[in-house]
ZAMARGU-4260 file (C-alpha; in steps of 0.2 Angstrom, whole numbers, plus 5000, padded with zeros to 4 digits):
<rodrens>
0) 4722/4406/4781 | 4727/4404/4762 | 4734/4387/4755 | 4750/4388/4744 | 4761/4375/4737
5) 4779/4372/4748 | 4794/4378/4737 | 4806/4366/4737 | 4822/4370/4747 | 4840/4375/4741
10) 4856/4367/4745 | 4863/4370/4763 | 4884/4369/4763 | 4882/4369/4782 | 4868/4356/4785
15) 4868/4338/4776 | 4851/4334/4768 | 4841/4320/4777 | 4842/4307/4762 | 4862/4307/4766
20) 4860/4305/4784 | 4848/4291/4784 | 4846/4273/4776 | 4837/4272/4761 | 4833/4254/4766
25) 4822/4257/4779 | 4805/4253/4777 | 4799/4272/4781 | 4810/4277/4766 | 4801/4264/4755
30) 4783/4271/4763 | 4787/4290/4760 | 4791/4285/4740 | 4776/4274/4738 | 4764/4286/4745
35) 4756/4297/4733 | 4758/4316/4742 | 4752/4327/4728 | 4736/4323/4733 | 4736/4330/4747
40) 4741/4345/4740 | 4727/4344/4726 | 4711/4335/4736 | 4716/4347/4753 | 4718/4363/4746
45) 4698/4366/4743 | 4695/4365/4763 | 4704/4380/4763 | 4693/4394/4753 | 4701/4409/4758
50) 4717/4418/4750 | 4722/4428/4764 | 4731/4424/4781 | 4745/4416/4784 | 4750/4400/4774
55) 4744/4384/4779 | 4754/4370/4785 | 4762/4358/4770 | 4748/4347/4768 | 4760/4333/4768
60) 4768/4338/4786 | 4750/4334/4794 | 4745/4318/4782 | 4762/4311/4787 | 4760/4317/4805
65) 4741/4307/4804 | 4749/4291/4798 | 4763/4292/4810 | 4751/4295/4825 | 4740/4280/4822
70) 4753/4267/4814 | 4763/4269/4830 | 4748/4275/4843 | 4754/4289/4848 | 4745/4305/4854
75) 4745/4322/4848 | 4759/4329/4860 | 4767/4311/4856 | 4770/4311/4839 | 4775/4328/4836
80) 4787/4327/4850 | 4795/4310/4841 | 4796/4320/4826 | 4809/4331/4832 | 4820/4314/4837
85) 4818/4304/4821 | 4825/4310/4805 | 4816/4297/4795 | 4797/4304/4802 | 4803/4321/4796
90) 4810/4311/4779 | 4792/4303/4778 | 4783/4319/4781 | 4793/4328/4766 | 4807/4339/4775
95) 4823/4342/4767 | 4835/4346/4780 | 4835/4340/4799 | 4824/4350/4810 | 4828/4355/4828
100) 4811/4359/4834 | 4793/4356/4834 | 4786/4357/4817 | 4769/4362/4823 | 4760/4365/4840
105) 4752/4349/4842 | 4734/4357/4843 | 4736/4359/4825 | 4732/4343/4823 | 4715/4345/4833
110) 4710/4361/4819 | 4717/4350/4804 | 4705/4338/4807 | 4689/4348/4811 | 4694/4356/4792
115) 4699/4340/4781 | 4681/4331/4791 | 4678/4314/4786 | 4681/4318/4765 | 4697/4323/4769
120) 4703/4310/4778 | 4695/4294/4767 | 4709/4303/4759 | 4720/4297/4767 | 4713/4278/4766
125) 4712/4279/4748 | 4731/4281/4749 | 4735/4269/4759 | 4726/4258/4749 | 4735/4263/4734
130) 4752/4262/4743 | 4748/4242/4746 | 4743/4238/4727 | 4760/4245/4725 | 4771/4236/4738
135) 4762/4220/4734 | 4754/4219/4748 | 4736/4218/4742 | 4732/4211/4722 | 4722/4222/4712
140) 4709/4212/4714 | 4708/4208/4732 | 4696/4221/4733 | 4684/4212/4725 | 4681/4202/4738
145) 4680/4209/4755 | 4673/4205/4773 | 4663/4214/4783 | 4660/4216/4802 | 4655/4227/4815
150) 4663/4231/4833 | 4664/4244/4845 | 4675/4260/4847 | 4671/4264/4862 | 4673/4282/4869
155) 4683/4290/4883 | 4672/4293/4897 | 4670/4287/4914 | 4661/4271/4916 | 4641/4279/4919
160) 4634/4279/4937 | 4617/4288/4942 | 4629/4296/4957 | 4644/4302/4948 | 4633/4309/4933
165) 4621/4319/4946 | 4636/4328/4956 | 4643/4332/4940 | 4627/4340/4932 | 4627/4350/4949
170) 4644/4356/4950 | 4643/4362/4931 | 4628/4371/4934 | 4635/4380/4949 | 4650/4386/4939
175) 4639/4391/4926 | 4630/4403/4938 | 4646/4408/4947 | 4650/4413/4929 | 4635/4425/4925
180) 4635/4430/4942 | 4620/4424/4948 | 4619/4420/4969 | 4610/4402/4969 | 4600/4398/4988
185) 4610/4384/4990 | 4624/4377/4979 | 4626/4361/4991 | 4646/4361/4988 | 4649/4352/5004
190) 4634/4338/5006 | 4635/4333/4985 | 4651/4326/4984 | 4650/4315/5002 | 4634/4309/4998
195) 4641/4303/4981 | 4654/4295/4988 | 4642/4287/5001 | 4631/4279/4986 | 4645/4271/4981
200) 4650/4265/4998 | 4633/4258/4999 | 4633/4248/4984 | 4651/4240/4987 | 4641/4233/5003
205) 4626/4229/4993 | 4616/4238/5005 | 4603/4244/4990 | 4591/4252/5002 | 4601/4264/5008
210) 4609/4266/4992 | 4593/4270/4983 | 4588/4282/4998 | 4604/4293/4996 | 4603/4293/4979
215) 4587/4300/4977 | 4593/4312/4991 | 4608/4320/4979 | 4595/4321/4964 | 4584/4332/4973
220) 4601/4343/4976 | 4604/4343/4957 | 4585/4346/4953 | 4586/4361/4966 | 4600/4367/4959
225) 4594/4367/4941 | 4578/4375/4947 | 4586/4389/4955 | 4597/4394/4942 | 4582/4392/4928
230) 4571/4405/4941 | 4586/4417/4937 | 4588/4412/4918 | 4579/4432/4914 | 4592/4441/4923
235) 4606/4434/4911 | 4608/4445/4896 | 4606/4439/4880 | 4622/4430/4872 | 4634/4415/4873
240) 4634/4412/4891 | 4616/4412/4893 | 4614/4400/4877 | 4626/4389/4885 | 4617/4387/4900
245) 4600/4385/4891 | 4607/4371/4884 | 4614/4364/4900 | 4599/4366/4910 | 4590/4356/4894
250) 4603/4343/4898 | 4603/4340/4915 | 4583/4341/4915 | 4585/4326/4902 | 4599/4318/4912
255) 4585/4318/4930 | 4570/4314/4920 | 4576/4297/4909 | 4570/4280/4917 | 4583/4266/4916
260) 4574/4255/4904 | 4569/4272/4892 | 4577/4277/4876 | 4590/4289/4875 | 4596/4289/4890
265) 4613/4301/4893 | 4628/4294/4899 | 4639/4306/4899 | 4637/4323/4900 | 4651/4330/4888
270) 4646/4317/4878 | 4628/4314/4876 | 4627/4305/4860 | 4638/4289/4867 | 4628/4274/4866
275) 4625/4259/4876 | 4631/4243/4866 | 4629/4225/4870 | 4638/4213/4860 | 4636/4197/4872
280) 4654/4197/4875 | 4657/4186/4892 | 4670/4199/4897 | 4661/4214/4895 | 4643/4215/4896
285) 4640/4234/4891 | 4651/4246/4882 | 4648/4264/4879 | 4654/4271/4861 | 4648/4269/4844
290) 4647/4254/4831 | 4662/4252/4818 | 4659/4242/4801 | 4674/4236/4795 | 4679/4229/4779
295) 4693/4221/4774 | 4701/4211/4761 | 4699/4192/4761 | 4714/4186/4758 | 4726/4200/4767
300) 4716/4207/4780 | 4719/4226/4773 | 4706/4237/4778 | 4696/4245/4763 | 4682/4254/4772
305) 4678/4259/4789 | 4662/4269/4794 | 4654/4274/4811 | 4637/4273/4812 | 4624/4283/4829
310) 4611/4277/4837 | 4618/4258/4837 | 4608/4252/4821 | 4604/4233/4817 | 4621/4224/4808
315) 4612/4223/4792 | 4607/4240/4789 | 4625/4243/4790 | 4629/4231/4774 | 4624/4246/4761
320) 4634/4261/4766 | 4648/4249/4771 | 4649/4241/4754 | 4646/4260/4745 | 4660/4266/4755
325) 4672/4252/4748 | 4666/4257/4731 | 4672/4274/4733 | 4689/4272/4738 | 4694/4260/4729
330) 4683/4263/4713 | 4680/4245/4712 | 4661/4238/4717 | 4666/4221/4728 | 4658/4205/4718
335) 4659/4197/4737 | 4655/4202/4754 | 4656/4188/4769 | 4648/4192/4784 | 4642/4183/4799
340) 4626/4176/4807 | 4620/4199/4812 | 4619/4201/4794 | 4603/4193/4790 | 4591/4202/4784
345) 4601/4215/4775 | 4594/4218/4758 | 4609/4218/4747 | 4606/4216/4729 | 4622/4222/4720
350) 4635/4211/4729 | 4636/4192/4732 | 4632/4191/4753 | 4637/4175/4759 | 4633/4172/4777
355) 4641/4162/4790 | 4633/4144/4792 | 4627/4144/4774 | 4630/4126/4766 | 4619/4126/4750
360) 4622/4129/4734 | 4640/4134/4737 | 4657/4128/4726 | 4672/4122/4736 | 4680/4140/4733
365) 4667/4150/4742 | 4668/4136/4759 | 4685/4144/4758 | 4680/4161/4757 | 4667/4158/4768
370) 4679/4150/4781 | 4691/4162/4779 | 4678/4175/4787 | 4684/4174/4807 | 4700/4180/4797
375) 4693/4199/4802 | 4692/4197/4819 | 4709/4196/4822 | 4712/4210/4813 | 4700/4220/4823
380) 4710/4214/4837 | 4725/4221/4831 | 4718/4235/4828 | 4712/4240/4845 | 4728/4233/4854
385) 4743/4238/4841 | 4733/4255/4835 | 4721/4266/4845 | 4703/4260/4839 | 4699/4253/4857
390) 4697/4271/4861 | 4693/4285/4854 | 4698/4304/4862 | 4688/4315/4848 | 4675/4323/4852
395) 4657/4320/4847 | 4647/4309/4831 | 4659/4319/4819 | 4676/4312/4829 | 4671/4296/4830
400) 4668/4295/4812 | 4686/4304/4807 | 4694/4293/4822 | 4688/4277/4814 | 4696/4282/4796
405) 4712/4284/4803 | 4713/4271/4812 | 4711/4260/4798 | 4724/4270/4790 | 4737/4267/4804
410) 4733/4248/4802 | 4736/4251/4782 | 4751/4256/4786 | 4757/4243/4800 | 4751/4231/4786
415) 4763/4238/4771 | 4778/4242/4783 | 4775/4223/4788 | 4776/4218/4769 | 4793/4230/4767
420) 4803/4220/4781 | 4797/4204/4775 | 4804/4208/4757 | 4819/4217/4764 | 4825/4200/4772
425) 4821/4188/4759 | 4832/4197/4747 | 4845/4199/4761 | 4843/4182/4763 | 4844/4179/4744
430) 4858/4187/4742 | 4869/4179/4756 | 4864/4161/4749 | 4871/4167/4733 | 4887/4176/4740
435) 4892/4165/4755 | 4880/4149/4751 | 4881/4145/4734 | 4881/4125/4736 | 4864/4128/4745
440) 4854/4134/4729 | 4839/4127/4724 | 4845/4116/4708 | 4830/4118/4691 | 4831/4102/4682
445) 4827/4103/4666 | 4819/4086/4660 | 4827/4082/4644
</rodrens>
């Protein structure tokens, strides 16, 4: 697949062009000319190497696709099927005329993001960024003075039991032995899944004993199984099939062989690098993702750098990449970083830290600033409630890191759309004082 430039397209005498058939005040018409889209076609074109194949889609189609998706949470499927309904997404995403069917097939989106990977998509940050110093809705030099916290974008798997996790490691290694072939002694198709559902039984009437007694009981049927198929492992010929089971028997011997107070531990098996985090929220006591740092602007909230981070490290070692990541898309090193009470202990030397609870040594000013902190949690809020941070569909370390970009970009872009309606009607507003209001203008006295 080869990258090339869209042509821009000719005069219709049958079709109107979409900049007549919508309103040039809505706010997407004011977002789709404050957006920067060559870059796009500039930055993108280098994650595609070779010159032969079928062109591309417009690089501008899937950035505007991206933003869409996450300013309004919509799935894949979603948004590409709004697409089609709403001229002023095709305006946003460049097209000339009104289109009548699906613009791409929405696993496009899937393979667009696997080949921008996380540079490609702090593109699209940087640009959202730039489109706010625009609009007005950050200062130039809000950037200079930034928050930072962490939270949890938690992953889309079922909530981890020892029952379900070993009737599934079973019933995948039996379809991967049906697959190659291989005739197990005993698959245990029928007594698996009714003694899972038992275990649960059990503990909903806290009868632990038995629980613990049955679940010991469907182990052994996943250990039997695992054991059977890895006795046939030399009869499978060499290739993928028999890699993929060598990596799932490696699984589910790790899966039967953790202890529930080890490290490590699996807790889902399409997904084993999800973590366990606690947060000491009263609500939820556990959750099962990765950790977000989020920084955003002090005095508007907008989000200047988001970064997932594996393994759940310690808030302060999270300070450094955080701050370096702000520095790169916004080529501006912050002078400030406000943080709460996780953060000490960070080693930060280039930027002023300011935790929360400090009282020493600090001017009237940065008490505000420092006050001014608990500012970020709401927008984190915001951002798993109005956009899609409080779950995240990708697959694996390198999804979660693209998914938290882009949700900070679909915040970006809630935040300048925001911005557009408020200046929209305070010049509507203006304007009818004038017109229909005139004794109602605010008199200037000039004092003699």
């Amino acid at each position: 697949m080869k990258h090339r430039p869209r042509p821009p397209e000719q005069d219709d005498l049958l079709r109107p062009r979409l900049v007549d058939m919508i309103d040039p005040r809505h706010e997407l018409v004011k977002l789709a000319a404050l957006i920067d889209w060559e870059v796009f076609e500039r930055e993108w074109a280098g994650f595609f190497p070779s010159g032969k194949g079928r062109p591309a889609t417009p690089p501008r189609l899937v950035a505007g696709l991206l933003y869409l998706q996450h300013a309004y949470r919509l799935s894949d499927e979603a948004v590409v099927a709004r697409w089609v309904e709403n001229p002023y997404y095709q305006h946003l995403t460049g097209e000339t005329f009104f289109q009548h069917k699906l613009p791409i097939d929405p696993s496009s989106l899937t393979r667009w993001r696997g080949r921008i990977g996380e540079e490609g998509v702090e593109w699209l940050l940087t640009q959202t960024i730039r489109a706010g110093q625009r609009s007005g809705a950050i200062d130039d030099d809000s950037v200079k003075r930034v928050a930072v916290d962490t939270t949890v974008m938690e992953k889309a798997i079922a909530h981890p039991t020892d029952a379900r996790l070993y009737e599934r490691a079973r019933d995948q290694l039996v379809a991967l032995a049906q697959e190659a072939g291989v005739e197990l002694r005993q698959s245990y198709a029928r007594l698996a899944p009714r003694l899972a559902l038992q275990v649960g039984r059990y503990a909903h009437a806290r009868q632990f004993r038995r629980m613990r007694k049955a679940l010991k009981k469907l182990k052994g049927y996943t250990g039997r199984v695992m054991r059977d198929l890895r006795r046939h492992l030399q009869d499978i010929p060499e290739g993928s099939l028999r890699d993929r089971i060598i990596a799932k028997l490696a699984l589910v011997s790790h899966l039967l062989h953790q202890q529930p107070k080890g490290s490590g531990k699996i807790y889902a098996l399409h997904e084993p690098e999800v973590d366990c985090i606690s947060k000491g929220k009263a609500r939820v006591r556990y959750e099962f993702g990765c950790k977000v740092s989020v920084a955003t602007t002090l005095d508007e909230g907008f989000v200047v750098g988001m970064r997932s981070f594996t393994g759940n490290p310690y808030d302060g070692h999270t300070l450094r990449p955080a701050l370096e990541q702000v520095t790169i898309l916004t080529d501006q090193r912050p002078d400030l970083a406000v943080v709460d009470r996780g953060y000490r202990g960070h080693g930060e030397t280039e930027t002023r830290v300011l935790i929360s609870g400090a009282r020493r040594g600090l001017t009237p000013k940065l008490i505000a600033d420092l006050r001014r902190r608990s500012a970020i949690e709401a927008e984190i809020g915001h951002m798993k409630t109005d956009g899609r941070l409080s779950r995240c569909p990708l697959k694996g370390p390198i999804g979660d890191a693209l998914f938290a970009v882009l949700c900070a970009c679909g915040h970006n872009i809630r935040k300048i759309l925001a911005h557009i309606r408020a200046w929209l009607a305070w010049m509507i507003a203006v304007i009818w004082v004038v017109i229909y209001a005139p004794d109602r203008r605010p008199q200037i006295v000039i004092a003699a």
